[in-house]
KELUMDREN-907747 format. One record per residue (C-alpha): x, y, z; residue number from 1; residue in three letters. Coordinates in nm, 3 decimals. Example, Ala and Ser with C-alpha at 12.3 -4.5 7.8 and 13.67 -1.06 7.14 Angstrom:
BEGIN
+---------+---------+---------+-----+-----+
!       X !       Y !       Z !   n ! res !
+---------+---------+---------+-----+-----+
!   1.230 !  -0.450 !   0.780 !   1 ! ALA !
!   1.367 !  -0.106 !   0.714 !   2 ! SER !
+---------+---------+---------+-----+-----+
//
This chain:
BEGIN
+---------+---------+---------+-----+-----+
!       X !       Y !       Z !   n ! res !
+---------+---------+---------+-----+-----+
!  24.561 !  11.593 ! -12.511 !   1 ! UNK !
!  24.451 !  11.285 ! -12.346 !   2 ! UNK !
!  24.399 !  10.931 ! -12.562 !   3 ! UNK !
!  24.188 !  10.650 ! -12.547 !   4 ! UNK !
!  24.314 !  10.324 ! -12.372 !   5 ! UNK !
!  24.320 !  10.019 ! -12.500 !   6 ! UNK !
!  24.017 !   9.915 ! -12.247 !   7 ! UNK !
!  23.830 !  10.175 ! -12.365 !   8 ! UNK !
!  23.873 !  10.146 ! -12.697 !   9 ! UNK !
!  23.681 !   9.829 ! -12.651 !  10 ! UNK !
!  23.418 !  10.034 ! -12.400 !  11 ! UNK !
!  23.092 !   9.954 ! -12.420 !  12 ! UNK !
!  22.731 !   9.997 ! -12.213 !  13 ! UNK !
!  22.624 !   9.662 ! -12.211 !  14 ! UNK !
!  22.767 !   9.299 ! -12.347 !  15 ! UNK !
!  22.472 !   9.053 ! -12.494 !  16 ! UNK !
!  22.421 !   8.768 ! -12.339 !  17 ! UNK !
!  22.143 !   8.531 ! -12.175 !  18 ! UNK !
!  21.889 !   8.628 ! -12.447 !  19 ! UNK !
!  21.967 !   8.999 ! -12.347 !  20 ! UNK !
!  22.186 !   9.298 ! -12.273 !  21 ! UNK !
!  22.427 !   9.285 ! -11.925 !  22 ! UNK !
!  22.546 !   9.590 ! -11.821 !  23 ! UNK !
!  22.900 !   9.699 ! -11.801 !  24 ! UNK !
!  23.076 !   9.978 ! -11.592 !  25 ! UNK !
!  23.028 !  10.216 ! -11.829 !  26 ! UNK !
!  22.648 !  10.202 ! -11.762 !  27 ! UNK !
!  22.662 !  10.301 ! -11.436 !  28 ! UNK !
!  22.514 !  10.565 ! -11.265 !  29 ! UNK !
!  22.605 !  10.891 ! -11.051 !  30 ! UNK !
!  22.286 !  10.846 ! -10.860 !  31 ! UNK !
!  22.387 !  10.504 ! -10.703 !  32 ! UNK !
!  22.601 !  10.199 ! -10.709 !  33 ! UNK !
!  22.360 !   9.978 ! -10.851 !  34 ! UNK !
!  22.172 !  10.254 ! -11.109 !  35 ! UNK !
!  22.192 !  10.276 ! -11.495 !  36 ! UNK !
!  22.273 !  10.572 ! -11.635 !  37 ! UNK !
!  22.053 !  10.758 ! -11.835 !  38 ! UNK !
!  22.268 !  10.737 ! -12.196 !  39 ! UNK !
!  22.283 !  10.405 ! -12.168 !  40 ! UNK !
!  21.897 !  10.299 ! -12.155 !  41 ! UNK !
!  21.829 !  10.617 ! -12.426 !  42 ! UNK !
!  22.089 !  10.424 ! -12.661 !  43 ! UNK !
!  21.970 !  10.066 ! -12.604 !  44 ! UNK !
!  21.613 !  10.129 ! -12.665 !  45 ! UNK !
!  21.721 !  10.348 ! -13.006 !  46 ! UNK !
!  21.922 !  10.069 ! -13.122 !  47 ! UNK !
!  21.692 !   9.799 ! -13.076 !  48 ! UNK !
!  21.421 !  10.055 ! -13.247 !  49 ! UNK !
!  21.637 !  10.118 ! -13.537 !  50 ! UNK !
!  21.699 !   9.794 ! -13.599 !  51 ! UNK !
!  21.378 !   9.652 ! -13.542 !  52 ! UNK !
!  21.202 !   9.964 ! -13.780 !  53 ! UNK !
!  21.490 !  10.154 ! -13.932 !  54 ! UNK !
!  21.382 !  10.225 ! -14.293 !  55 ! UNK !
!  21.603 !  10.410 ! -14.594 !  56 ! UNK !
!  21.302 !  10.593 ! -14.666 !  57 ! UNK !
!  21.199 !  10.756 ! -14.366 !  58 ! UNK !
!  21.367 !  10.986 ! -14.098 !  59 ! UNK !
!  21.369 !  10.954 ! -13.722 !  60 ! UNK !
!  21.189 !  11.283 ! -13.643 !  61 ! UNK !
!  21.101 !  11.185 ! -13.235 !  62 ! UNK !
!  21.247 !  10.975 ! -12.974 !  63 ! UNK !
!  21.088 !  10.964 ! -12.635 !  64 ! UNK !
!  21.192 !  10.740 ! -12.356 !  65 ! UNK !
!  21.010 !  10.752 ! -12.058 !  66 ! UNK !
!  21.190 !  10.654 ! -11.751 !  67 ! UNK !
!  20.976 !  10.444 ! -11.511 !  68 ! UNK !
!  21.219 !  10.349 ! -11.211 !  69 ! UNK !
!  21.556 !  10.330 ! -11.187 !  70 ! UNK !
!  21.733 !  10.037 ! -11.403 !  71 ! UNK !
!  21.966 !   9.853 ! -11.220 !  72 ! UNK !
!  22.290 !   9.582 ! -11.239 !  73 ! UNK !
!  22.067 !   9.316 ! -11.428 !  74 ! UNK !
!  22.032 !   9.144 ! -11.731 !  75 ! UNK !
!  21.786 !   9.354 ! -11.901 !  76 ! UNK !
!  21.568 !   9.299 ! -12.232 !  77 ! UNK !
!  21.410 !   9.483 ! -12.480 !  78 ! UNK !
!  21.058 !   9.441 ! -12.661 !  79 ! UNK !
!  20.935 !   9.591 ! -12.964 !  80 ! UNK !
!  20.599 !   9.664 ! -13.116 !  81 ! UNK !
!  20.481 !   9.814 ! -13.412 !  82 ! UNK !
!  20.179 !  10.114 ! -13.359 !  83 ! UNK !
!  20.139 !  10.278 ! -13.689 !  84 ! UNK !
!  20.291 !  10.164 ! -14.017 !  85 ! UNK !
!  20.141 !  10.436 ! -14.240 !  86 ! UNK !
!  20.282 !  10.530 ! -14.595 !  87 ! UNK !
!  20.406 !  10.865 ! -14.453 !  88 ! UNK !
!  20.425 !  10.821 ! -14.057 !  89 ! UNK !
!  20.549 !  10.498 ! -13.884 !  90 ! UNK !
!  20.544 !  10.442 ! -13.517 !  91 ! UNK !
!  20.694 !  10.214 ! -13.263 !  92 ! UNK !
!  20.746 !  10.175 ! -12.946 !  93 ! UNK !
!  21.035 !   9.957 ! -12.716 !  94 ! UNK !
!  21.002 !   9.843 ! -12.341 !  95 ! UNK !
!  21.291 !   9.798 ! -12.159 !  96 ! UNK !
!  21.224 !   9.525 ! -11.927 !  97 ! UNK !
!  21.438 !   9.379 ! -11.583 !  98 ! UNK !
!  21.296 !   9.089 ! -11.432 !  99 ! UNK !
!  20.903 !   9.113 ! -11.466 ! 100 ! UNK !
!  20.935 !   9.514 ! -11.424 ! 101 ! UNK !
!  20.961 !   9.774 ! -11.698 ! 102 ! UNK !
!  21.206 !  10.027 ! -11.630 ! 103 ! UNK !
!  21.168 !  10.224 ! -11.946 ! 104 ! UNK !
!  20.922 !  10.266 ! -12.229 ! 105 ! UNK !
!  21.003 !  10.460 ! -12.554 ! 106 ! UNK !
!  20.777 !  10.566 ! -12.872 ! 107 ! UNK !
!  20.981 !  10.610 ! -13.192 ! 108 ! UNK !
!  20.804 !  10.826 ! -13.483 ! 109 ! UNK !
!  20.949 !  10.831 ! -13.777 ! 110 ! UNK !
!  20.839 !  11.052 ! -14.131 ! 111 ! UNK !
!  20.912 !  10.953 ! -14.481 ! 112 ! UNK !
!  21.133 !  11.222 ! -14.635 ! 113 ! UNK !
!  21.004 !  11.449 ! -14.867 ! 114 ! UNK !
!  21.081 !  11.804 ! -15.015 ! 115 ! UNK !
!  20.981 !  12.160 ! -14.808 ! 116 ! UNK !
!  20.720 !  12.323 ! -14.859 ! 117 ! UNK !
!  20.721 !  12.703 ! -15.014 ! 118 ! UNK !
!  20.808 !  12.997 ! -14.863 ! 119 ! UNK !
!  21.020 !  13.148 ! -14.601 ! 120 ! UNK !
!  20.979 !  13.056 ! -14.231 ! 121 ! UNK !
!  21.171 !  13.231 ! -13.917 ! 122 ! UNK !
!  21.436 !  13.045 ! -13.750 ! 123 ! UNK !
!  21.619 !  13.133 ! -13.408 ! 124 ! UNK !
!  21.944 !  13.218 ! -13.416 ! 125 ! UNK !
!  22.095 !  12.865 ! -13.453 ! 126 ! UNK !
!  22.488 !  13.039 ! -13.390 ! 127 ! UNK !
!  22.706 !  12.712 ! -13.360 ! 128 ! UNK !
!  22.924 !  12.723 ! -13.007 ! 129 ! UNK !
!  23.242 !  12.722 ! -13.060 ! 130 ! UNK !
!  23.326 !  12.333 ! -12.996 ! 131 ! UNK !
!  23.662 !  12.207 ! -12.902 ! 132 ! UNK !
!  23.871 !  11.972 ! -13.159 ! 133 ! UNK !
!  23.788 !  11.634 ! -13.084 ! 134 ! UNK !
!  24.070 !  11.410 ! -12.952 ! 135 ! UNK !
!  24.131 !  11.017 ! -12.883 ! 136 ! UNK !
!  23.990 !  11.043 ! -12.575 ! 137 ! UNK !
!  23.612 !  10.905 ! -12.455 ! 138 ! UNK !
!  23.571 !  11.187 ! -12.205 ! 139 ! UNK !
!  23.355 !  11.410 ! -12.295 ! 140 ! UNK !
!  23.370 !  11.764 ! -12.333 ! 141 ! UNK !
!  23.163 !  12.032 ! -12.070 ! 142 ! UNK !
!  23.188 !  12.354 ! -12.115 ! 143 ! UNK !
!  23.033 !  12.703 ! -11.927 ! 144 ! UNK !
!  23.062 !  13.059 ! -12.072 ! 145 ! UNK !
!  23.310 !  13.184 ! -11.792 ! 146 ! UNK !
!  23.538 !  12.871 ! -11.736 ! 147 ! UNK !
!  23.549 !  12.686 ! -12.121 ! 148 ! UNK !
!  23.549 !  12.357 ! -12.186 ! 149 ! UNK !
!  23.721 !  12.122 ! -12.006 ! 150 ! UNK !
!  23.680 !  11.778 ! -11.927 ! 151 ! UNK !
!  23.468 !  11.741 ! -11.560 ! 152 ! UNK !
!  23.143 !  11.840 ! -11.457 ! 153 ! UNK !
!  23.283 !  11.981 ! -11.174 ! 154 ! UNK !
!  23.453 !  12.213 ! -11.280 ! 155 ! UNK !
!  23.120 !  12.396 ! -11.423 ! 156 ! UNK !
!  22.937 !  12.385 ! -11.073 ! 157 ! UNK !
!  22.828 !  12.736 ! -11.172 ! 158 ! UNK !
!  22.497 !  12.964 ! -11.285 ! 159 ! UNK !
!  22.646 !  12.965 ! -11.646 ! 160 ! UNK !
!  22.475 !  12.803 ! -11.994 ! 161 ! UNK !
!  22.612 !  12.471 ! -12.020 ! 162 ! UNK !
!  22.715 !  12.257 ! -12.316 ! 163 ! UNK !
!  22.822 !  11.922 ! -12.407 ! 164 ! UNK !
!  23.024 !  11.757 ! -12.666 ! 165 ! UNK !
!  23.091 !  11.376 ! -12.712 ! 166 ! UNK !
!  23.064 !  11.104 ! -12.938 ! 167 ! UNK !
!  22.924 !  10.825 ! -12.733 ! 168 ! UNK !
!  22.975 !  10.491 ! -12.588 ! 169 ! UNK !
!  22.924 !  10.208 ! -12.833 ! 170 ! UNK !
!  22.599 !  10.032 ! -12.701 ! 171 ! UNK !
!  22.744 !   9.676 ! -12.756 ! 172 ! UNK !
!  23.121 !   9.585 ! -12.845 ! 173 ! UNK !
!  23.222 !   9.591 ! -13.214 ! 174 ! UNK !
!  22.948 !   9.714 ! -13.283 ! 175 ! UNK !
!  22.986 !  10.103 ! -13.391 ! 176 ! UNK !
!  22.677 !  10.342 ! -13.303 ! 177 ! UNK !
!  22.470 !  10.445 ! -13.603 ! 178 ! UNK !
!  22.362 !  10.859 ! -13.647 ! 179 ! UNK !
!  22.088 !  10.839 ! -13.460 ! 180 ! UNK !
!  22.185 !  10.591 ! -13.197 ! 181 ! UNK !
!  22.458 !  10.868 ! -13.126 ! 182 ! UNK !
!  22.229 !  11.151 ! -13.167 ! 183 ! UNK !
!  21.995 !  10.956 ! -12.880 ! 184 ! UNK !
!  22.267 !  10.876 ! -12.628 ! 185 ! UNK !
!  22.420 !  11.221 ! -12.664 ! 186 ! UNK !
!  22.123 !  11.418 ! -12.634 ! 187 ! UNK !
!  22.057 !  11.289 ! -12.272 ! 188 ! UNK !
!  22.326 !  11.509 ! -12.187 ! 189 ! UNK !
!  22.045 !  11.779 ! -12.197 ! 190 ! UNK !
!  21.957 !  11.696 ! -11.801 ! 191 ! UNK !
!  22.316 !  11.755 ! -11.801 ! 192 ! UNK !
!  22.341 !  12.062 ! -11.928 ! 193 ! UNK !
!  22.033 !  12.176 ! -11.786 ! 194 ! UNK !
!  22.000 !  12.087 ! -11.424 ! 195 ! UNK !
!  22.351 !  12.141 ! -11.383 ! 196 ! UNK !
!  22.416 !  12.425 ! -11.119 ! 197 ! UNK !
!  22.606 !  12.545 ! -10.842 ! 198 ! UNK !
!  22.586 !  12.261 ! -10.621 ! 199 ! UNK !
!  22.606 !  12.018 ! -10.885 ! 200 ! UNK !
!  22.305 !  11.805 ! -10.997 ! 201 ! UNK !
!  21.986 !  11.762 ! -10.787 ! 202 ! UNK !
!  21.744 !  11.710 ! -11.026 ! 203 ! UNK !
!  21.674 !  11.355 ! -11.147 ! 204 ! UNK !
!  21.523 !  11.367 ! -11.517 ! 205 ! UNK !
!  21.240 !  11.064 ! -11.601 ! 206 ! UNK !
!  21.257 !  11.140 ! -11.963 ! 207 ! UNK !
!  21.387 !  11.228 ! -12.269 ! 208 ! UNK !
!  21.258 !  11.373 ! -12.610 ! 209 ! UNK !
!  21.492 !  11.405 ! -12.875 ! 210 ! UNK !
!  21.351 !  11.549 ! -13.171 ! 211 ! UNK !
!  21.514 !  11.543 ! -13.517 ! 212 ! UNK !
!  21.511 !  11.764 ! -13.824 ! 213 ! UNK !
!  21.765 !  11.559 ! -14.000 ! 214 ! UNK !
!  22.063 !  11.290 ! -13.879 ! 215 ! UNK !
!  22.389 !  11.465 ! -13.766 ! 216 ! UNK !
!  22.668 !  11.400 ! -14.005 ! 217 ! UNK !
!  22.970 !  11.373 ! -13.755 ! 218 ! UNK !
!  23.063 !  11.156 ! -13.474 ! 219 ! UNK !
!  23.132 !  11.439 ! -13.234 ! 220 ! UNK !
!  22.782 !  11.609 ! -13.114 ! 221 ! UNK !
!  22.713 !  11.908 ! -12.954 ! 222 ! UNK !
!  22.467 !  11.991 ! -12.725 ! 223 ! UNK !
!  22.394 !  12.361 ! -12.587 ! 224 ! UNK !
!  22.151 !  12.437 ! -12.316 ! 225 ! UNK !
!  21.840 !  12.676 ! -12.438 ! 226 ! UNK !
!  21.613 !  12.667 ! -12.136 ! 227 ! UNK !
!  21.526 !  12.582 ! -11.743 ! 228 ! UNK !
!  21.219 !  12.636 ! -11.559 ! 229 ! UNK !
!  21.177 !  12.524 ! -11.230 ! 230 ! UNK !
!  20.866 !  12.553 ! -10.977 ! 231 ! UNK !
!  20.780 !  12.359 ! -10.688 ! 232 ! UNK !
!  21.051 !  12.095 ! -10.707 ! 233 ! UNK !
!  20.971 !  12.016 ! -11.108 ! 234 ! UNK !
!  21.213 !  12.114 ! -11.360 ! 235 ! UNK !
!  21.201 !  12.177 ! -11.753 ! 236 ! UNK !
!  21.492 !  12.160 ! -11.970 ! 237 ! UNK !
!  21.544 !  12.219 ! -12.287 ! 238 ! UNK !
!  21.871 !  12.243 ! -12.538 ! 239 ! UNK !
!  21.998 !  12.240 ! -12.917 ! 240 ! UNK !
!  22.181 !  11.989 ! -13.082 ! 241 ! UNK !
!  22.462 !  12.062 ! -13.300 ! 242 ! UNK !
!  22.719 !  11.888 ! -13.556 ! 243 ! UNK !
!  22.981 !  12.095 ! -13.811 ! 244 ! UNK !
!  22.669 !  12.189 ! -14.051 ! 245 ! UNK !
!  22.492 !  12.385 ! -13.746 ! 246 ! UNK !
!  22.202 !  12.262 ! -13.513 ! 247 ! UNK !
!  21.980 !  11.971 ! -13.656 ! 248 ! UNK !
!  21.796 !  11.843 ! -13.319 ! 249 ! UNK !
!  21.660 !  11.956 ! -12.993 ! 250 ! UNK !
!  21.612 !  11.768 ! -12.672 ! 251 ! UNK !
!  21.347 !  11.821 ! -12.364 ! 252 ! UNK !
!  21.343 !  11.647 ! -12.039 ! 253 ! UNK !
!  21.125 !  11.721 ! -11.721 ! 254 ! UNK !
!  21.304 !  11.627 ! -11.403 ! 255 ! UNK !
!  21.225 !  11.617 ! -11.038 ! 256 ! UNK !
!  21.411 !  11.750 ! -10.743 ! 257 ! UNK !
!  21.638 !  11.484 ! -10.582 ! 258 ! UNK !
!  21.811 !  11.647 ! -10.275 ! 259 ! UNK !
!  21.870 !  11.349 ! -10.078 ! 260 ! UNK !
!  22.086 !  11.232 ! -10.380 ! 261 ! UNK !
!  22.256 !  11.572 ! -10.506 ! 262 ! UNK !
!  22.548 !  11.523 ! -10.749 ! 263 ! UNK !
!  22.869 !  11.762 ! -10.696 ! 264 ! UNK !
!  23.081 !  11.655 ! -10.948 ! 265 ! UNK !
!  23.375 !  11.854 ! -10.713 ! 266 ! UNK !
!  23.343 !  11.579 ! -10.480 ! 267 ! UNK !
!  23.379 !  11.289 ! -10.712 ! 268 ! UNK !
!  23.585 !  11.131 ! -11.013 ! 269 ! UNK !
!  23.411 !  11.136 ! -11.379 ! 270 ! UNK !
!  23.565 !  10.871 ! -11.548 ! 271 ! UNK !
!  23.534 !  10.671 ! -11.831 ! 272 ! UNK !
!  23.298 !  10.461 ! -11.652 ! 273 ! UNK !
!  23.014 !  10.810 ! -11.677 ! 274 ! UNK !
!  22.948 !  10.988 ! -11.982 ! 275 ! UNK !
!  22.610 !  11.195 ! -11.801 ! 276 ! UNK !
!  22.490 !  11.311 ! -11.496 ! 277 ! UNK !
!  22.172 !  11.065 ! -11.453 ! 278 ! UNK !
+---------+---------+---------+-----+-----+
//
């Protein structure tokens, strides 16, 4: 079993300071020295949208976070607007802004609870994987259906279904991620899971859409691979999201083929420092 150091107990993506959010080590990227990783933006804009617009009586149903250009090792900021405030839908949106550039834009939609409608609808089969026991450590969990789970990408560099199981990186220190931040941040492990092959990763994903029946009700999340289509260099993925009462979520990102950049995980440390592929 490996634990959580006393550095990392205290990990988090970015520190606040100068009006905004500075990056830490944990925020950086696979796809260069000086990138962002993908978790890291998805969680910063969902906290600053929760915060800004979280309300007892509605329910983040979508969360999609377009990414513009690589974010880099710089103080970054985030600005929120208001598009719809509606009695039963409310909308927002958050830039995520470095220098005089946005580097990320993401639309919130949230629906005020309610009761179900009659009858009786189909449903997939929504099996839970069987997920490891969670331990004291912040590395993640990967897992393939011929090796396990264990806890490197690299080790998964196969043509398998993919899954992913983690709790997060707190988004600032002492401050401990709500449901949905978590459920954000951990469902960008979808390019993961997705794009992940036998080579490693060389697709690069410029979105994410996490959609949300209802908030998970663990720290751990799951998150299985359902889908990947690929044609002409542009990929599709698709997976579920899962806590102990079954799947709750799914998430969708588009990617595009990044060669020159490939990711094998076999030929490089995942640390602490890299909770996702991006």
């Amino acid at each position: 079993m490996q634990h959580t150091t006393e550095a990392e107990q205290h990990a988090s993506y970015f520190v606040e300071s100068g009006g905004g959010f500075t990056p830490t080590r944990y925020a950086q990227s696979h796809w260069g020295d000086d990138h962002l990783n993908g978790p890291a933006i998805v969680a910063l804009v969902a906290r600053a949208l929760e915060t800004a617009f979280g309300r007892a009586e509605f329910q983040p149903a979508r969360l999609t976070v377009d990414l513009f250009r690589a974010a880099r090792n710089a103080l970054t900021t985030v600005e929120v607007t208001v598009v719809r405030d509606g009695r039963r839908v409310h909308s927002a949106e958050c830039d995520v802004v470095q220098g005089d550039r946005i580097v990320a834009r993401a639309t919130l939609v949230q629906y005020r609870s309610s009761s179900a409608p009659p009858g009786t609808l189909w449903h997939a089969d929504g099996a839970r994987p069987d997920f490891p026991v969670p331990d004291t450590s912040m590395l993640p969990y990967i897992g393939s259906d011929t090796v396990g789970w264990t806890r490197t990408p690299g080790e998964h560099q196969n043509a398998d279904r993919k899954r992913f199981y983690n709790d997060g990186v707190a988004v600032v220190p002492g401050e401990p991620n709500s449901p949905f931040v978590r459920a954000a941040m951990v469902a960008e492990s979808t390019s993961l899971v997705t794009n992940l092959g036998t080579e490693g990763v060389g697709y690069i994903n410029g979105d994410l859409t996490v959609a949300l029946s209802r908030l998970p009700v663990d720290e751990w999340i799951g998150v299985q691979a359902d889908s990947h289509h690929a044609a002409g260099g542009i990929a599709v993925g698709t997976s579920t999201l899962f806590d102990s009462a079954g799947p709750f979520g799914a998430g969708l990102t588009t990617a595009i083929a990044n060669p020159a950049a490939q990711i094998d995980f076999s030929a490089r440390r995942f640390g602490p420092e890299g909770t996702g592929a991006r």
